[in-house]
C-alpha positions as CSV (number, residue, x, y, z in Angstrom):
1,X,163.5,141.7,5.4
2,X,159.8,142.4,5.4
3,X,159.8,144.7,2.0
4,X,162.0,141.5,0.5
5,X,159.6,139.2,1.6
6,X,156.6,141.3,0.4
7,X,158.1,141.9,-3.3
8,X,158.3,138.1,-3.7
9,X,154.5,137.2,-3.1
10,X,151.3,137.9,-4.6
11,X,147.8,136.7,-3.6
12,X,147.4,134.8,-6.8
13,X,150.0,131.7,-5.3
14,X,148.5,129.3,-3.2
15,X,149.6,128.1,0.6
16,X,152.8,125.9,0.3
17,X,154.9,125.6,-2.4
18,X,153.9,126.4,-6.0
19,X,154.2,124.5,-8.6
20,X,155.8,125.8,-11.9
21,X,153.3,126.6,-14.4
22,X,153.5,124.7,-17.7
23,X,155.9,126.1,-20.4
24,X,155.5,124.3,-23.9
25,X,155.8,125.4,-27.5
26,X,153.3,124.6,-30.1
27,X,155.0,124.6,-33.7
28,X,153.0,123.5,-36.9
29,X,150.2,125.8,-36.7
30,X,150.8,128.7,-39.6
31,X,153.8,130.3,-39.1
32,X,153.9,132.2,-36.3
33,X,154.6,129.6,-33.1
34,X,152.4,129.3,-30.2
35,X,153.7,129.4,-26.5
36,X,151.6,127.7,-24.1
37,X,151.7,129.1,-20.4
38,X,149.3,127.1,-17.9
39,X,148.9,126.5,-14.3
40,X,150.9,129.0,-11.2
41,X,154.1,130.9,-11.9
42,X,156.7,129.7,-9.8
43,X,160.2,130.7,-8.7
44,X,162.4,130.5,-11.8
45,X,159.3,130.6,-14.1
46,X,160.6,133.8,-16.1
47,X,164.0,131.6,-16.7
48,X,162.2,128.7,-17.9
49,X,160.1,131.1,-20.3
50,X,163.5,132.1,-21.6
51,X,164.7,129.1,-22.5
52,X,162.0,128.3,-24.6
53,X,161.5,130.8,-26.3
54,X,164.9,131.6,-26.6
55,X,165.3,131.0,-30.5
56,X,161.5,131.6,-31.7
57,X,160.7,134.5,-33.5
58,X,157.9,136.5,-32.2
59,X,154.8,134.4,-31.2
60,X,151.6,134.1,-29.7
61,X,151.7,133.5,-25.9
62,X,148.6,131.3,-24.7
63,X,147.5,131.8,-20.7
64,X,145.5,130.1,-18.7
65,X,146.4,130.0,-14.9
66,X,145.4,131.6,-11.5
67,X,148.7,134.1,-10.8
68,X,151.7,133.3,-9.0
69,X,155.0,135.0,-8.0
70,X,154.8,138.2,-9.1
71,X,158.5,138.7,-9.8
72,X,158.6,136.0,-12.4
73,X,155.7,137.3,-14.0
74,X,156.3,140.9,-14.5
75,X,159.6,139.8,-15.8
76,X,158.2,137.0,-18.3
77,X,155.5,140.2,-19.6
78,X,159.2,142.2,-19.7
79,X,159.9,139.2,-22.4
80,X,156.9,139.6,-24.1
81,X,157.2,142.9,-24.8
82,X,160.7,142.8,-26.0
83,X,160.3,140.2,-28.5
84,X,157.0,141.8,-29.6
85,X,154.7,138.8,-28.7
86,X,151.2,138.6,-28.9
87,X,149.1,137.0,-25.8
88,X,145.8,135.4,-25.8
89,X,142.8,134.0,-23.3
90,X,141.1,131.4,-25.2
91,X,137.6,130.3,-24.2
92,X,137.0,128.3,-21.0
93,X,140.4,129.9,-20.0
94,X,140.8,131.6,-16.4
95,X,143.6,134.7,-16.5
96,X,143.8,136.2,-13.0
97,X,146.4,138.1,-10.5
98,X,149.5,137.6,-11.9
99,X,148.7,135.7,-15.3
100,X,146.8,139.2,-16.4
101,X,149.7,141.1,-16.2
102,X,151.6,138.9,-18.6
103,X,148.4,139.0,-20.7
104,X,148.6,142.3,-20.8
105,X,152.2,143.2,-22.3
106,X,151.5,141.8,-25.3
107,X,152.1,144.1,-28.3
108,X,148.3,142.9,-29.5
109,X,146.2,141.0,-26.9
110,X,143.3,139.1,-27.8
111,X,140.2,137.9,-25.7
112,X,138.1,135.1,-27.2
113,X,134.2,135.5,-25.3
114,X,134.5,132.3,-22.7
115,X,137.5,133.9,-21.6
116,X,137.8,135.5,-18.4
117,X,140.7,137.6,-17.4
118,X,140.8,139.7,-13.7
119,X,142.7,142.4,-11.8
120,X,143.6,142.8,-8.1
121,X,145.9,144.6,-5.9
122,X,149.4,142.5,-4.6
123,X,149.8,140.8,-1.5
124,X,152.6,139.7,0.3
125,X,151.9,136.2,2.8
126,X,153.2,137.1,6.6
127,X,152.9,133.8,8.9
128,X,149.0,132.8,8.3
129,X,148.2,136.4,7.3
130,X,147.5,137.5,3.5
131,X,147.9,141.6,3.5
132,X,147.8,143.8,0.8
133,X,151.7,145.7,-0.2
134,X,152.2,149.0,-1.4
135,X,155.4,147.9,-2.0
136,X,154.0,145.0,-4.5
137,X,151.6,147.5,-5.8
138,X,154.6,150.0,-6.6
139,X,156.4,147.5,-9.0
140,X,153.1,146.6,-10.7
141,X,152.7,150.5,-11.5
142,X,156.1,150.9,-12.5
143,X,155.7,147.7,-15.1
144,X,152.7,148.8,-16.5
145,X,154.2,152.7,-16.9
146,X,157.1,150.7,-18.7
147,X,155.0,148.9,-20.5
148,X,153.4,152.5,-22.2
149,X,150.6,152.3,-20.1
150,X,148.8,155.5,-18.9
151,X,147.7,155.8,-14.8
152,X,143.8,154.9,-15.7
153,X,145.1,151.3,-16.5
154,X,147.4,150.8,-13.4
155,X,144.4,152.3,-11.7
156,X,142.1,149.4,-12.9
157,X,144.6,146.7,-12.3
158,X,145.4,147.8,-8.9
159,X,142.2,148.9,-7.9
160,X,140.3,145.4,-6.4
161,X,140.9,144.6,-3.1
162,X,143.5,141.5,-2.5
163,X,140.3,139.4,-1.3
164,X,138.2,140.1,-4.5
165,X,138.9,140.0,-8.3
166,X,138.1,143.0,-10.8
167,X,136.9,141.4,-14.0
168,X,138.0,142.7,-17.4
169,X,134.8,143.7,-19.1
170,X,134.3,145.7,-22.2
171,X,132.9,148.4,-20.6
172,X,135.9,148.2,-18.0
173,X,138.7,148.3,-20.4
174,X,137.1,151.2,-22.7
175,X,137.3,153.2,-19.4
176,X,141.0,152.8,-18.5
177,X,141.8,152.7,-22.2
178,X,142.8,149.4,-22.7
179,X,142.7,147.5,-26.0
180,X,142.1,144.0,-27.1
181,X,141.4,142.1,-30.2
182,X,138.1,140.7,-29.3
183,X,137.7,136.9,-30.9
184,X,134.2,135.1,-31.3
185,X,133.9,132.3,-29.3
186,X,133.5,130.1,-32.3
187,X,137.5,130.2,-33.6
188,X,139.1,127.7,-32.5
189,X,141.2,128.1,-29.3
190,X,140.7,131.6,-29.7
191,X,143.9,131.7,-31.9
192,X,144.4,134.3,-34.2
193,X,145.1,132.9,-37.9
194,X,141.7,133.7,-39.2
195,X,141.6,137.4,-37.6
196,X,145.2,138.5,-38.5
197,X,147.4,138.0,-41.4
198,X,150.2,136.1,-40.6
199,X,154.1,137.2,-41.9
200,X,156.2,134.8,-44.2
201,X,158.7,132.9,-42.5
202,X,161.1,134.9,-44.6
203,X,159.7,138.3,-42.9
204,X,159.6,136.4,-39.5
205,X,163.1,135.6,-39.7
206,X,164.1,138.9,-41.1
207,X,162.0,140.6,-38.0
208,X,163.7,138.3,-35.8
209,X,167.2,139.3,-36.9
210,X,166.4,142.8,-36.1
211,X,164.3,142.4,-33.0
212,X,167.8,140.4,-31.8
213,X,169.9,143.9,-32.9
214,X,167.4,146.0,-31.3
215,X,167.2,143.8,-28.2
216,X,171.5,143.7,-28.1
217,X,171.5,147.9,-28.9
218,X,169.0,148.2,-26.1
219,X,171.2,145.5,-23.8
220,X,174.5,147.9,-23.9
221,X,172.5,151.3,-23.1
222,X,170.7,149.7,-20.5
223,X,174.1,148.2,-18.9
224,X,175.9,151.3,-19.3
225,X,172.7,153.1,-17.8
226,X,173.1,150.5,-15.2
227,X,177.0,151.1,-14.7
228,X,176.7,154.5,-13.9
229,X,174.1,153.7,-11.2
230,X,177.3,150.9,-9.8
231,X,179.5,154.2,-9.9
232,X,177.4,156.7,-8.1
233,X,176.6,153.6,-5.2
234,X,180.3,153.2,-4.9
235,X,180.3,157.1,-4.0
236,X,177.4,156.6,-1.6
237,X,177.2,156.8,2.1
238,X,177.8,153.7,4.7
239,X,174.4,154.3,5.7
240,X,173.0,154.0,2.2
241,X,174.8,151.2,1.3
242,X,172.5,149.0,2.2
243,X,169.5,150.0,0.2
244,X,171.7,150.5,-2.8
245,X,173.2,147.0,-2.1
246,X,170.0,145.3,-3.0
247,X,169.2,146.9,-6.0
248,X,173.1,146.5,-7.6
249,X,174.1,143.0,-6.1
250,X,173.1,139.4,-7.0
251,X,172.1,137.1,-3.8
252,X,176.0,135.8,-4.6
253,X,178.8,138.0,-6.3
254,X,181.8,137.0,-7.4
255,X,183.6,140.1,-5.5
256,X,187.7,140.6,-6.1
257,X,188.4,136.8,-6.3
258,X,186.0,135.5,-3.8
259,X,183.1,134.8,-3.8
260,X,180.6,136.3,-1.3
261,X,176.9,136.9,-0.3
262,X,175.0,140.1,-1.1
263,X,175.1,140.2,3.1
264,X,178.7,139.9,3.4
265,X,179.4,142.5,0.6
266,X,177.8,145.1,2.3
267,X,179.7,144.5,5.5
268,X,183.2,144.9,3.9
269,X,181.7,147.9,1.5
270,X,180.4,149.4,5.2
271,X,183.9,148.9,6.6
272,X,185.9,149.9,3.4
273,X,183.7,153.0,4.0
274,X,185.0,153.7,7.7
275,X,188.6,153.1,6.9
276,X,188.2,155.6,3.7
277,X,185.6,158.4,4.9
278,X,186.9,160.6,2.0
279,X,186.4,158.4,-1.1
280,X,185.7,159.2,-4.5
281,X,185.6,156.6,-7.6
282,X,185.6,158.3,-11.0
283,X,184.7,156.4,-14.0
284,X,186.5,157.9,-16.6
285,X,185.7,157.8,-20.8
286,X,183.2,155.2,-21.9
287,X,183.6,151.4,-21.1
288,X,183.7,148.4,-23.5
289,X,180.5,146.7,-23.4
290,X,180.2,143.0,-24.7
291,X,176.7,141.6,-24.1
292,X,175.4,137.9,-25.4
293,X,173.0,138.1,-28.2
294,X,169.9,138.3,-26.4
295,X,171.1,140.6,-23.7
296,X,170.4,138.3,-20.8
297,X,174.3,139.1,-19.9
298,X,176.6,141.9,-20.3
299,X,180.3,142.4,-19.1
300,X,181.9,145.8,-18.9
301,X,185.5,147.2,-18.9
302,X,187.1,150.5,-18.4
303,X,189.2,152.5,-16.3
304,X,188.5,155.1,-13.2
305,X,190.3,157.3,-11.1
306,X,190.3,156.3,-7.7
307,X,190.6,159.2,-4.7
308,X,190.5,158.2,-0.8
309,X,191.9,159.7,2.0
310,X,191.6,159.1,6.1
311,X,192.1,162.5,7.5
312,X,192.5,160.9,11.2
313,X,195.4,159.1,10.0
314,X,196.9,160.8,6.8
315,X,196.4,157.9,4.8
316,X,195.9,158.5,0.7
317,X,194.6,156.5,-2.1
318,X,195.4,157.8,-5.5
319,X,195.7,156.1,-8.8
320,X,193.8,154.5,-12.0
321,X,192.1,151.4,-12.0
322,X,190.9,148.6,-14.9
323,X,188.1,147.5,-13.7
324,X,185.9,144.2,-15.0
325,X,182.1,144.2,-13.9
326,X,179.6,141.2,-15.1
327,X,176.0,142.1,-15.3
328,X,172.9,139.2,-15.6
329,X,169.5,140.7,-16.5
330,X,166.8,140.9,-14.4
331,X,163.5,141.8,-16.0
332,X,164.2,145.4,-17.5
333,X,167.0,146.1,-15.1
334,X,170.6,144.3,-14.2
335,X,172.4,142.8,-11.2
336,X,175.9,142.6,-10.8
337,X,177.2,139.2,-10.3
338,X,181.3,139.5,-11.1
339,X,183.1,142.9,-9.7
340,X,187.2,143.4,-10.3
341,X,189.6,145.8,-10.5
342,X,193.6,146.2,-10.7
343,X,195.6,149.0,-11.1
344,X,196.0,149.8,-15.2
345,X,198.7,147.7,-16.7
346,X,200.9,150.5,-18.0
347,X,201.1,151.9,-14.7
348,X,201.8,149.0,-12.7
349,X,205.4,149.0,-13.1
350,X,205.6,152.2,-11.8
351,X,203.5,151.6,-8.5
352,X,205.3,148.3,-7.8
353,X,208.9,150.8,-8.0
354,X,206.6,152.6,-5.3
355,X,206.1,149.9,-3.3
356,X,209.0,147.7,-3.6
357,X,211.1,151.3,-2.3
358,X,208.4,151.9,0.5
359,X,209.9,148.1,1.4
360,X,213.2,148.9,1.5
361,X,212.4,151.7,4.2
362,X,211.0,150.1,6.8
363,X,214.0,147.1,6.6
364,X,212.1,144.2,4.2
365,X,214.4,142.6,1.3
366,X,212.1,143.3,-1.9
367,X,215.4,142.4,-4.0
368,X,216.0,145.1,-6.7
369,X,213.8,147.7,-7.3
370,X,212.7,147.9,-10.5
371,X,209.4,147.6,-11.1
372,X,208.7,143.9,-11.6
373,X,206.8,142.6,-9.1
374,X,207.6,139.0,-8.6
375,X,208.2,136.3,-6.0
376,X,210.7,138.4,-3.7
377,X,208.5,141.0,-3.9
378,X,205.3,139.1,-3.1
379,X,207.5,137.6,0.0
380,X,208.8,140.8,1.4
381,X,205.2,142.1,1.7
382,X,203.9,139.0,2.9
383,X,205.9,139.3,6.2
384,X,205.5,142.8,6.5
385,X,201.8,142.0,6.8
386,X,201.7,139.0,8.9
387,X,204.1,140.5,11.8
388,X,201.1,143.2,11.7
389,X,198.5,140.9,11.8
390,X,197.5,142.7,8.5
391,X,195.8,141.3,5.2
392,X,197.0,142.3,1.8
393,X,196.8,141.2,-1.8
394,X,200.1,139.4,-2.3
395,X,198.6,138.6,-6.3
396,X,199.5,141.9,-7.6
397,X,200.7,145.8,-6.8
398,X,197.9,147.5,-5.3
399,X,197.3,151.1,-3.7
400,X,196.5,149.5,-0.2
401,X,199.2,147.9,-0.5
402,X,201.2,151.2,-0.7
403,X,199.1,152.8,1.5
404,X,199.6,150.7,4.6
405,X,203.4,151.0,4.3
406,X,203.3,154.3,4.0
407,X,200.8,154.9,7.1
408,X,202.2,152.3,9.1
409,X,205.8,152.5,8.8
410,X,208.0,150.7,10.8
411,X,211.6,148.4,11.3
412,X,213.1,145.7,10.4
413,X,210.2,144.0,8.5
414,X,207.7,145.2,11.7
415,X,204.8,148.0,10.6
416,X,204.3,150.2,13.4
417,X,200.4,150.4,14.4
418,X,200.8,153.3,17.5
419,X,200.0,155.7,14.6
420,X,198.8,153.8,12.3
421,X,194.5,153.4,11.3
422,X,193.8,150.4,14.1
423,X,191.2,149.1,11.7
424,X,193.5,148.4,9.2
425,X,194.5,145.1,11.4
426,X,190.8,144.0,11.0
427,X,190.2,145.0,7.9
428,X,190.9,142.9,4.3
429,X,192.9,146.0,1.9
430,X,191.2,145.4,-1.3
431,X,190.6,147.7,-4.6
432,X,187.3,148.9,-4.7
């Protein structure tokens, strides 16, 4: 809880709660738009920065404010990059903490003289006490090595103690290797349409197009990337599960039909773990990605092979499964916030046979068995399950379902637990 906290605060918010920074677009001024961000970044900041710029080709990004919540602004300077904005510091403007590091990602950044832009390490707020974070300090070097940075730069911007301010100078910046566009404090606002030649709005709009292709090409690698990362968690061990959790998992995930906190997921993925100490999840050939235009969401589907087993009670899973997984971006990386799976249509008829036979054995009435599972079916299994005390999925065929009449056995409609897994009466059998 500590490390959450920390990687949610910087020193450049103020005590109490933050106000979000002001977000406005300037149109009318050549052809390239402005983008005016001024005051604190606030929780939900890098959304609202989304929005607005959501259907502007590339512009020039104004600053002016004293920091703010780090998360939003490394992932608003994850924006800028992507849609190849340029950022400015007009005179008599203050960039510091936080609002330098979006400064910084722009493709060309430009510093009119009155301007002042600084550096210092991130801080996380515990009680009444400000300390620096290694943690914080972490993510800003891994944003700046994203951004094409070399060390020297996340050197200088990390450098300043959280209770002082490192100063861009032009001596400073030639040392780390940082460029600017420097701008005479006489041009107005500092802006750039009398120091760079501005494109056509025929060439904007053609750049736009393609930044939105490159942007959607990058969005499927990056979810695929992302997917395979799900995969090898799924694989993981209970007691990295936890870790792994918070880097895969929205706060709230629609999870197999319910939905659930992050919290909660990781208890039923720890006990799913327990009953299934022998589990292997396989994604096999590549998945269909669909992703929205700008990448902000991506959904993928596809099939893997599924291979558990409980050596203490002989219990198997075996089979192939469809599964559905929704993705929502987060800065360069993704979280899940939809998880599904259900056993491949084609084969379904031939696990509910399975089932609907491992019925008739121990004495329920699944009607006849042929492979269609339906509302006799769905009944038979129902009060196999609730004279066990046991909870399955009544929706469709699954292999729990199969594999707790095949481990439990039993009579007349009764599952036998003396030999069965006694967790499987507390535990909800769900795919994976």
């Amino acid at each position: 809880m500590r490390v959450a906290l920390q990687l949610l605060a910087f020193l450049g918010l103020t005590i109490g709660a933050a106000q979000a920074a002001e977000i406005r677009v300037v149109l009318g001024e050549g052809d390239r738009p402005h983008v005016v961000i001024a005051g604190e970044i606030a929780l939900g900041d890098a959304d609202r920065f989304r929005n607005a710029v959501r259907d502007l080709p590339p512009a020039i990004v104004d600053l002016d404010g004293p920091g703010g919540k780090l998360l939003d602004a490394l992932a608003i300077g994850d924006q800028v990059r992507e849609r190849e904005d340029l950022t400015s510091v007009a005179s008599g403007a203050h960039c510091t903490s936080a609002c330098a590091l979006i400064w910084i990602a722009g493709v060309e950044r430009v510093w009119q003289d009155g301007g002042s832009i600084g550096f210092h390490a991130a801080a996380a707020r515990e009680g009444d006490v400000v300390r620096m974070t290694a943690s914080g300090n972490a993510i800003v070097g891994a944003y700046l090595t994203r951004l094409g940075y070399p060390l020297s730069v996340v050197v200088m911007a990390t450098e300043a103690d959280h209770t002082s301010m490192a100063y861009l100078t032009a001596d400073l910046a030639a040392r780390s290797g940082l460029t600017y566009r420097h701008v005479p404090r006489g041009l107005r606002d500092g802006r750039l349409t009398a120091t760079a030649a501005t494109p056509s709005r025929h060439d904007l709009a053609e750049r736009m197009a393609r930044r939105r292709d490159e942007r959607h090409e990058e969005a499927v690698t990056r979810a695929k990337q992302f997917l395979d990362f799900y995969f090898s968690s799924a694989n993981a061990p209970p007691t990295a599960l936890r870790t792994l959790a918070g880097r895969i998992y929205a706060d709230q995930v629609d999870s197999f039909g319910e939905r659930v906190s992050r919290a909660e997921l990781i208890r039923r993925r720890a006990a799913y773990a327990e009953r299934w100490p022998h589990y292997t999840l396989t994604k096999t050939g590549a998945p269909s990605v669909t992703c929205t235009s700008g990448g902000a969401s991506c959904t993928l589907v596809g099939e893997a092979e599924l291979d558990a087993a409980n050596p203490a009670t002989g219990a198997t899973l075996q089979g192939t499964l469809q599964y559905s997984v929704k993705l929502h971006r987060l800065g360069a990386t993704f979280r899940v916030v939809h998880e599904d799976s259900q056993v491949v249509p084609d084969r379904a008829g031939l696990l509910t046979r399975e089932i609907q036979a491992a019925l008739v054995l121990v004495g329920c009435a699944p009607g006849p068995v042929d492979g269609l599972w339906g509302r006799r079916t769905a009944e038979a299994l129902a009060t196999y399950a609730r004279t066990g005390s046991l909870t399955v999925d009544l929706a469709r065929p699954t292999y729990d379902a199969l594999a707790l009449l095949s481990v439990a056995g039993g009579t007349n409609c009764r599952p036998d637990l003396g030999h069965a897994d006694a967790g499987l009466s507390e535990a909800s059998l769900r795919q994976p």
